[in-house]
C-alpha positions, 0 to 999 in steps of 0.5 A: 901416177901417185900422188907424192910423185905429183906433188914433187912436179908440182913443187918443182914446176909451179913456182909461184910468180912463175910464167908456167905456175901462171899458163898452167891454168889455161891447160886442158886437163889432158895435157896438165900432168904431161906438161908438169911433168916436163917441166918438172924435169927441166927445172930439176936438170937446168938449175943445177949449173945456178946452183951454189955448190962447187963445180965437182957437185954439179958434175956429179949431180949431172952424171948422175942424171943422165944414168937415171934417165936411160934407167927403168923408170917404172923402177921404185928407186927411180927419181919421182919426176921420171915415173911421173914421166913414165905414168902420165905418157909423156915419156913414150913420146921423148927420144932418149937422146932428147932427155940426154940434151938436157944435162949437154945444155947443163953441163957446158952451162958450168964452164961457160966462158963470158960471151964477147958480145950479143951476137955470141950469147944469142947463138949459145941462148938459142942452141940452149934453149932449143932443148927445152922447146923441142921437149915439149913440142914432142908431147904432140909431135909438133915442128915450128920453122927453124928460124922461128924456134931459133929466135923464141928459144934464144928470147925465152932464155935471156928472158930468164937472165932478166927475170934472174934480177928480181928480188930473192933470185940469184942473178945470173950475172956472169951471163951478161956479155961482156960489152954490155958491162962495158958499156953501161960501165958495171963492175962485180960490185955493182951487180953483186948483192949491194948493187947499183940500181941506177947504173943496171936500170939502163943495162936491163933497158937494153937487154929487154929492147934486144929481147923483145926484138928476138921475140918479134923475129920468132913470132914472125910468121909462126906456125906450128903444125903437128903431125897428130890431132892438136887435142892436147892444147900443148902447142897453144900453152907454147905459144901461150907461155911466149906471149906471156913472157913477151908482155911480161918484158913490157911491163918490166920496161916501163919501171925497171927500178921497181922490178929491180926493188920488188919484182912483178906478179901476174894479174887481172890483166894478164888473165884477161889477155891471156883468154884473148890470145888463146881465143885467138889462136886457129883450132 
């Protein structure tokens, strides 16, 4: 892997504030370029419906990716994060049709009609977030439960809605179900730009206390097993990254308007929990 193409994972992976640009410094130095490079890969391809171009943009973006990612990839003209892929070994490890359900998730994410209620958006959250999972779990052949990857995927991905409304992110509003607005009575207006941080405080309340449920029920029991030697560390950052967004949660419950006005950050505390849980966990 060159350098340049290091770099651009980097650059699209370890952005800063961010839970991997944090877990990424637990990583056993096998596992570090792999990772980076998957989770380059998803913020390349998942970003794309957020972004602030027409419809006909993104469509094009995403034909494009699933022609690129069927292509050689050892091919100079190829995209810098799939020859990362290619060099570090992690793409040996992918199926085809795993790479490919990246851009499905992204392109039913465009014309994604309001969900109804919480029901409906924990069944799209969870069939959303299962791909990115199951990406990296492949790095080390590794399976969970299906009731287990079922609930952390639908909660790693409201945790992104979530996170979405901190200060200099676009908030994911048109995520929010729509008897939720209803109920804590939130119009365009009040989620737009000039929003009303009184009446999402209560908003945000509920959604972390329906995260943190969805949290609990995936951690419920959870086991990874693997079918090869767990020498990479890749299924303990998994468990890592959840814990972390979990205690994140927690910590934005306990002043919402202030995450609202200047979002979190990551600190001592949290690398001192972070070397507690990972010691913790079965060699």
């Amino acid at each position: 892997m060159s350098s340049s193409e290091l770099d651009h994972c980097r650059e699209l992976a370890l952005r800063p504030g961010s839970v991997f640009e944090f877990t990424s410094r637990y990583l056993q130095a096998t596992s570090m370029e792999p990772l980076l490079a998957v989770y380059a890969l998803k913020q390349a391809i998942s970003t794309i419906p957020n972004a602030q171009v027409d419809d006909s943009v993104k469509w094009e973006k995403l034909k494009w990716w699933g022609e690129e990612l069927l292509s050689d990839p050892e091919s100079p003209g190829r995209h810098p994060v799939l020859r990362a892929l290619h060099f570090c070994g992690a793409r040996s490890k992918i199926h085809d049709s795993l790479m490919l359900r990246l851009v499905s998730d992204a392109i039913m994410r465009i014309d994604m009609a309001p969900f109804v209620d919480e029901i409906a958006m924990f069944e799209r959250f969870s069939l959303q977030g299962q791909s990115e999972i199951e990406l990296e779990l492949a790095l080390e052949k590794a399976d969970i439960a299906d009731q287990n990857r079922e609930s952390l995927a639908g909660a790693t991905t409201l945790f992104a809605l979530i996170e979405s409304f901190a200060p200099a992110k676009r908030s994911l509003t048109e995520m929010l179900p729509l008897n939720l607005l209803a109920r804590f009575n939130l119009s365009s207006d009040d989620l737009g730009e000039s929003r009303d941080t009184a009446k999402l405080v209560d908003a945000i309340a509920e959604l972390i206390r329906l995260n943190l449920e969805w949290y609990d029920k995936g951690f419920s029991g959870l086991q990874l097993s693997s079918a090869v030697a767990a020498d990479s560390g890749v299924a303990s950052h998994l468990q890592l990254r959840w814990a972390m967004e979990k205690r994140r949660l927690e910590s934005i419950s306990k002043d919402i308007a202030g995450f609202l006005q200047s979002g979190t950050r990551f600190g001592l505390a949290d690398a001192w929990y972070a070397w507690r849980f990972l010691r913790k966990l079965p060699c």
